[in-house]
C-alpha positions as CSV (number, residue, x, y, z in Angstrom):
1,X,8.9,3.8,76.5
2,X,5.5,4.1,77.0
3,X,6.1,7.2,79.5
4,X,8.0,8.8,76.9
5,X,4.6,7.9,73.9
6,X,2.4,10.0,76.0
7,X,4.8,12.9,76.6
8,X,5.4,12.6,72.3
9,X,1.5,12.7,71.7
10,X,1.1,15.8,74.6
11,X,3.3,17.6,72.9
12,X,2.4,17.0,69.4
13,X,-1.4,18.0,70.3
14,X,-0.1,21.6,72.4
15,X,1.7,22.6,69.5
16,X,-1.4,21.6,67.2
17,X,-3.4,23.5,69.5
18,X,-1.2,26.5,69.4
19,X,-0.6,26.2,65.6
20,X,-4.5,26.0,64.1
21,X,-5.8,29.1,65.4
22,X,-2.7,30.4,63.7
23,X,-4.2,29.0,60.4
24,X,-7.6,30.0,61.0
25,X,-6.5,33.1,61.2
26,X,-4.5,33.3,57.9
27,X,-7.6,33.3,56.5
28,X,-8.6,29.4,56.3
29,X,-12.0,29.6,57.3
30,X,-12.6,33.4,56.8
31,X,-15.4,34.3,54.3
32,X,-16.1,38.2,53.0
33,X,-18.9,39.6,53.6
34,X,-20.7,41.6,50.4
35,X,-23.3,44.2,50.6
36,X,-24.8,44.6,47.8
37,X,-27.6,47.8,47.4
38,X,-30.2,47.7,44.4
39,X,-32.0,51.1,43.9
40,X,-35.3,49.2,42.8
41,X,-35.9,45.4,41.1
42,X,-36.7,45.0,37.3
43,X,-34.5,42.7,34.2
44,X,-31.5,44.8,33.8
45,X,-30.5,45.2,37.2
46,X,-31.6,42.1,38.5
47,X,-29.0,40.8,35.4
48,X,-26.4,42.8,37.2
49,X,-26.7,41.6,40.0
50,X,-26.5,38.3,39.3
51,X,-23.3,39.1,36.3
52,X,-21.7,40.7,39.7
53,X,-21.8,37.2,41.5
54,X,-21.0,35.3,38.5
55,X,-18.0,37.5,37.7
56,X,-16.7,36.9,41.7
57,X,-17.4,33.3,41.1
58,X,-14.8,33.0,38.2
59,X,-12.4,35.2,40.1
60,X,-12.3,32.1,42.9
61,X,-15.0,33.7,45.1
62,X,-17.0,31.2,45.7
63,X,-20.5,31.9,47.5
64,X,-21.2,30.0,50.5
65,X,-17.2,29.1,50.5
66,X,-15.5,31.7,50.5
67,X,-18.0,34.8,50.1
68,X,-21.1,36.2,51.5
69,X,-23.9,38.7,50.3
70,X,-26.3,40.8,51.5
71,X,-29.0,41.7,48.7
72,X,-31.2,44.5,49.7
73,X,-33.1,46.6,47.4
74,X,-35.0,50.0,48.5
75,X,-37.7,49.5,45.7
76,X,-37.2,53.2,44.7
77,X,-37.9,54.1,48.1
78,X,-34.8,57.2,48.6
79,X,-34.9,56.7,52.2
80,X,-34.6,53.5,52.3
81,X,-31.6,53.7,50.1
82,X,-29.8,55.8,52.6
83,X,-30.6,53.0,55.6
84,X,-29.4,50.2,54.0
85,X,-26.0,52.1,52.8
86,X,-25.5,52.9,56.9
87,X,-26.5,49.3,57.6
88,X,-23.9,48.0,55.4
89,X,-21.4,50.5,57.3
90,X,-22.8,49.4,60.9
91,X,-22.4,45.8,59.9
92,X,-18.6,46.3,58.8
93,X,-19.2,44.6,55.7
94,X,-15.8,44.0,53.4
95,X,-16.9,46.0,50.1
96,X,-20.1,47.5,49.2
97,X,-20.9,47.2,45.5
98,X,-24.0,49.8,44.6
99,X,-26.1,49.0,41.4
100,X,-27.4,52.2,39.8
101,X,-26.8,56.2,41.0
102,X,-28.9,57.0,43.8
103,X,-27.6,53.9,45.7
104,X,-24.5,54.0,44.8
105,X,-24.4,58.0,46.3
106,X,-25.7,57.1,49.4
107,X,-23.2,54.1,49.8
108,X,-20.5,56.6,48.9
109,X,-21.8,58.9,51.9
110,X,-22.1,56.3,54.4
111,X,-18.6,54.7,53.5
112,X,-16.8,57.9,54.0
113,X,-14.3,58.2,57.2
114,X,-14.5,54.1,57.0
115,X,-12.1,51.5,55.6
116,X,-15.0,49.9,53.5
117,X,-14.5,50.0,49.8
118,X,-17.3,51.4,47.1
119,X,-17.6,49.6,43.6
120,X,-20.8,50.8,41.5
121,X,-22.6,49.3,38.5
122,X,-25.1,50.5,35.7
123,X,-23.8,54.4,36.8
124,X,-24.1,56.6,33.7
125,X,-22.0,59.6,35.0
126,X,-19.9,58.5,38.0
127,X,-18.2,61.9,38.4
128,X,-21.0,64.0,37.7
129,X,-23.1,61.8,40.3
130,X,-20.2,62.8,42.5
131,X,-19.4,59.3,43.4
132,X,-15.7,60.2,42.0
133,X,-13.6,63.4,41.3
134,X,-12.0,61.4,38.2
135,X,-12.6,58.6,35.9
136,X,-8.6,57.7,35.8
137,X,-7.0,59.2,39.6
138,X,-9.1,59.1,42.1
139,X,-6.4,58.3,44.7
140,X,-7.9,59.5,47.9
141,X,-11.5,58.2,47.2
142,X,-12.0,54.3,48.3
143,X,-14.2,54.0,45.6
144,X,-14.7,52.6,41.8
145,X,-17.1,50.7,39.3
146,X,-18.2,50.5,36.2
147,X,-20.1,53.0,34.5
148,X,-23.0,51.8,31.7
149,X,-22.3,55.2,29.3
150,X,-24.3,54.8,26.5
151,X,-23.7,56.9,23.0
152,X,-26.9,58.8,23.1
153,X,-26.3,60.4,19.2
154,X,-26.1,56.6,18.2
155,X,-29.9,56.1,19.6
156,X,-30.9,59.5,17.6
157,X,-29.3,57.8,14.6
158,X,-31.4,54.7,14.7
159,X,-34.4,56.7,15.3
160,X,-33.9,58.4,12.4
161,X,-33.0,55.9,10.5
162,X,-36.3,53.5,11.3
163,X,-38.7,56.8,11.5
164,X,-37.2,58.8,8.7
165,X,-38.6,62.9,8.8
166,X,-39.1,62.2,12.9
167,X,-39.2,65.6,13.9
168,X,-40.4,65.1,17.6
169,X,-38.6,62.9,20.4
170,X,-40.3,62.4,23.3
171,X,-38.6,61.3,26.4
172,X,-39.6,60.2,29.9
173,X,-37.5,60.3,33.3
174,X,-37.0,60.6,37.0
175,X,-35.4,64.7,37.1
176,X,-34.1,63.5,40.6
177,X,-31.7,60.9,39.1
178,X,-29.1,62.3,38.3
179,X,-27.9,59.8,35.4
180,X,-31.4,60.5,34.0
181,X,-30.8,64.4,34.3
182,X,-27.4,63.9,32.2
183,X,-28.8,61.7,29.8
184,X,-31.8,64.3,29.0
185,X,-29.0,66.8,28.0
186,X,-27.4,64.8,26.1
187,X,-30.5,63.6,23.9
188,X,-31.4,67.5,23.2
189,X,-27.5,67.7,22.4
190,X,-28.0,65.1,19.9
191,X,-31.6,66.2,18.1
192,X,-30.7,70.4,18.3
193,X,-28.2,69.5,15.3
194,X,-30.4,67.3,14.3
195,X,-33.5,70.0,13.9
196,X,-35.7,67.4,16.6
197,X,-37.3,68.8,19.2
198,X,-37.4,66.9,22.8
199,X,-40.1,67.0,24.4
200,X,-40.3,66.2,28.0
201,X,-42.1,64.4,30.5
202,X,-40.9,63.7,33.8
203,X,-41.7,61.6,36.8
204,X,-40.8,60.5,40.5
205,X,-41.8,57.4,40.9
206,X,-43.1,54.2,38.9
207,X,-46.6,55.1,39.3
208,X,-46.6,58.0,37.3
209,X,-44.5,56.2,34.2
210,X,-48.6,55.7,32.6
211,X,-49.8,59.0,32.7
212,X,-46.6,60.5,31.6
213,X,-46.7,58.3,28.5
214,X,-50.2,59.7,27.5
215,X,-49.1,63.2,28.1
216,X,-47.0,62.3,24.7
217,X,-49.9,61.3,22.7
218,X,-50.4,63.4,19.8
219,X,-47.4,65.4,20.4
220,X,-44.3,63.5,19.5
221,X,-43.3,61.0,16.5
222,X,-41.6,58.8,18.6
223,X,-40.7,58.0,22.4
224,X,-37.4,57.3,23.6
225,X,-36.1,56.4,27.6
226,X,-32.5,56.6,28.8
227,X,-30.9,53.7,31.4
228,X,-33.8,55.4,34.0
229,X,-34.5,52.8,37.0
230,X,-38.0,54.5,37.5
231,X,-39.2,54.4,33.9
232,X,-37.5,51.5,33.2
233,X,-39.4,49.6,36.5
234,X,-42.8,50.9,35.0
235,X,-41.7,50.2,31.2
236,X,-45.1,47.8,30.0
237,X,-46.7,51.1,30.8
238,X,-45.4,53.0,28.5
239,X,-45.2,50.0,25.9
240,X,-48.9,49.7,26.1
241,X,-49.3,53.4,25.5
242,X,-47.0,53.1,22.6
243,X,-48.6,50.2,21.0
244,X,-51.5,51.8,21.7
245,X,-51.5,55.1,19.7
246,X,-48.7,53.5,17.6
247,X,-46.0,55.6,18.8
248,X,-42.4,54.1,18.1
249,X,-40.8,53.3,21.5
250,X,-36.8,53.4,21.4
251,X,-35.3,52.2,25.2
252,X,-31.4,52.3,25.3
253,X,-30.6,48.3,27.0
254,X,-31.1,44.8,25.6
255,X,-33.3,43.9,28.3
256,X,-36.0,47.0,27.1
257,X,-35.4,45.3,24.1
258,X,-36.6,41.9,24.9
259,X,-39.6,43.4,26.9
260,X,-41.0,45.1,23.8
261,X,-38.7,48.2,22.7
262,X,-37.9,48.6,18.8
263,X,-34.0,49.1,18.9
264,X,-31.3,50.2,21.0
265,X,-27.6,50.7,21.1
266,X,-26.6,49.7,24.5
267,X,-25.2,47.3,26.9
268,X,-26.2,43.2,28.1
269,X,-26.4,44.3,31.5
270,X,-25.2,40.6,32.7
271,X,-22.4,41.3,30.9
272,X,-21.7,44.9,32.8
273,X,-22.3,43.0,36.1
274,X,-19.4,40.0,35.2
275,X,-17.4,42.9,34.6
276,X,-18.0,44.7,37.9
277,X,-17.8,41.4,39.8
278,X,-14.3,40.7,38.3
279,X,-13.3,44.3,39.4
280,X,-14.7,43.6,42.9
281,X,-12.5,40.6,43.2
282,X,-9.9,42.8,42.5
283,X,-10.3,45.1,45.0
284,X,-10.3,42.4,47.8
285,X,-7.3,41.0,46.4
286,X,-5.9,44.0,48.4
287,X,-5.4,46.0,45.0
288,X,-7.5,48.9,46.5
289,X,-10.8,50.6,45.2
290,X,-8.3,54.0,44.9
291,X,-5.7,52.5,42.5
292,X,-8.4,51.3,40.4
293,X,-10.0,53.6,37.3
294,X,-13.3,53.6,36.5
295,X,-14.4,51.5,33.6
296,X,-16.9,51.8,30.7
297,X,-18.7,48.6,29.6
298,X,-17.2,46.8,27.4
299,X,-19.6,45.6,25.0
300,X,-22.0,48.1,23.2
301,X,-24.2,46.5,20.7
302,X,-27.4,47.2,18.5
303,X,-30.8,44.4,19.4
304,X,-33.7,45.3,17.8
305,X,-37.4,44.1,18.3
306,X,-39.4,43.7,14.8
307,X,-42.2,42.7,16.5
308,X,-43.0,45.3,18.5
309,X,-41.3,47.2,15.7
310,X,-44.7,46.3,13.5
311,X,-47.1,46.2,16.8
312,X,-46.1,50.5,16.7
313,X,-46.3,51.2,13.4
314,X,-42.8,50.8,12.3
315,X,-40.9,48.7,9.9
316,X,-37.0,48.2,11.0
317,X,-35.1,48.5,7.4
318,X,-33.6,45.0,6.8
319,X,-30.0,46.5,6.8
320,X,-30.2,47.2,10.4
321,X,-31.9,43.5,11.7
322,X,-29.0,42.4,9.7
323,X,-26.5,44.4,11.6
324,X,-27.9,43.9,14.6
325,X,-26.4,41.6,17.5
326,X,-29.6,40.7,19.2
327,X,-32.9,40.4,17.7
328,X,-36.0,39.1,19.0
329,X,-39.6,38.8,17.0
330,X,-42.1,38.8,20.0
């Protein structure tokens, strides 16, 4: 009897040993491994990022338990961009989730002839950027995200409606983003019917946001900035210039908002990253980066600022704080 116990247990631990590496390998104790690429660090990307994790989160990916990520950000720093996209590639990561254009290009270069999955964030023209030949079928590109496409004749309205007789827009931006690039077009769409003139001032990095502002002085009635990552990194400057010379200053995000814009018409860029993270989880559910379209964000809504509103010379008619979602008084 006792012969035929420790034959029993033998047994019943070769199988076990045969059977758990099975398991393990079924995924068990598996994680994913996430890059995630940040063209440069300021409020609404940093809220994207973390809307990205908190959107896995609720789709069962748990960080630490069952996913892993690799933040890096290239500070604005274009070359940098393209070494952490091959990094990324070199390290065989699972999916690559870009947050903003240039990024997200240089991920979709260094992906290509690879198995690894592309989803963007906060991109304003995803097939103009080149990142996709469609919005809807894209089948033979391993690539998708959510795009932060913002109404750029709703910004000219508000302007208008808080400045009424504005008959010069200034505008600041990067001419080597292309997002920036599209959304400069599309403001001098919106004011040439309008009888506004745009005037132009442009930049390449965050250091020359300040003197770009002050190039505006004295020629514009009021300023506004697209979803630009280098403007928007270097915003207090062009606050201060603003507030300043008392120059209305119209950004086109909440966060801008919050940091001492007067209104906007845009997105809670949390709320763009929850939405990219739950498309994500998607995609590793083995749903595939190619059978999924591209997505707007969800939620557009008006926050205003009356206290910078009144720090620039403006007064926001009450109609509109009424209307608006968000409003802040600092």
């Amino acid at each position: 009897m006792k012969k035929k116990h420790i034959v029993g247990l033998l047994t019943g631990l070769l199988v076990l040993a045969l059977v758990l590496p099975v398991l393990a390998g079924c995924g068990g104790g598996s994680k994913y491994k996430i890059g995630i690429s940040q063209i440069v660090t300021h409020p609404a990307l940093d809220a994207t990022r973390q809307g990205i994790i908190d959107g896995m989160t609720e789709a069962g990916y748990v960080e630490g338990e069952d996913v892993d990520y690799d933040y890096q950000t290239a500070e604005g720093d274009m070359t940098l961009v393209a070494s952490i996209a091959q990094k990324f590639v070199s390290d065989k990561v699972d999916a690559i989730v870009s947050i903003a254009t240039p990024d997200s290009q240089a991920s979709v270069q260094a992906a290509q002839g690879s198995d690894i999955p592309v989803v963007f964030s906060a991109v304003t023209d995803p097939v103009g950027a080149g990142l996709v030949s469609d919005w809807a079928s894209h089948a033979d590109e391993n690539v998708t995200g959510v795009s932060d496409m913002i109404v750029v004749d709703d910004d000219v309205k508000i302007i208008q409606e808080i400045i009424p007789g504005v008959a010069k827009i200034g505008t600041i931006y990067n001419a080597g983003e292309s997002n920036s690039v599209f959304l400069a077009t599309k403001l001098k769409e919106a004011c040439v019917s309008r009888g506004i003139e745009v005037v132009e001032a442009t930049v390449s990095t965050s250091a020359d946001v300040l003197s770009a502002a002050q190039s505006l002085v004295g020629k514009v009635d009021a300023i506004w900035v697209g979803t630009d990552n280098t403007v928007v990194s270097g915003l207090e400057a062009v606050i201060k210039v603003c507030e300043d010379n008392k120059i209305p200053f119209f950004p086109s995000d909440d966060p801008s908002i919050e940091r001492g814009g007067i209104a906007a018409y845009g997105f809670d860029y949390y709320d763009l990253g929850f939405q990219t993270g739950k498309m994500l989880a998607r995609v590793l559910k083995a749903e595939g980066a190619s059978a999924i379209p591209v997505e707007k964000g969800e939620v557009i809504s008006l926050s205003v600022n009356t206290a910078a509103a009144e720090r620039m010379g403006a007064t926001i008619p009450q109609e509109i704080v009424d209307n608006a979602k968000t409003k802040y008084d600092n």
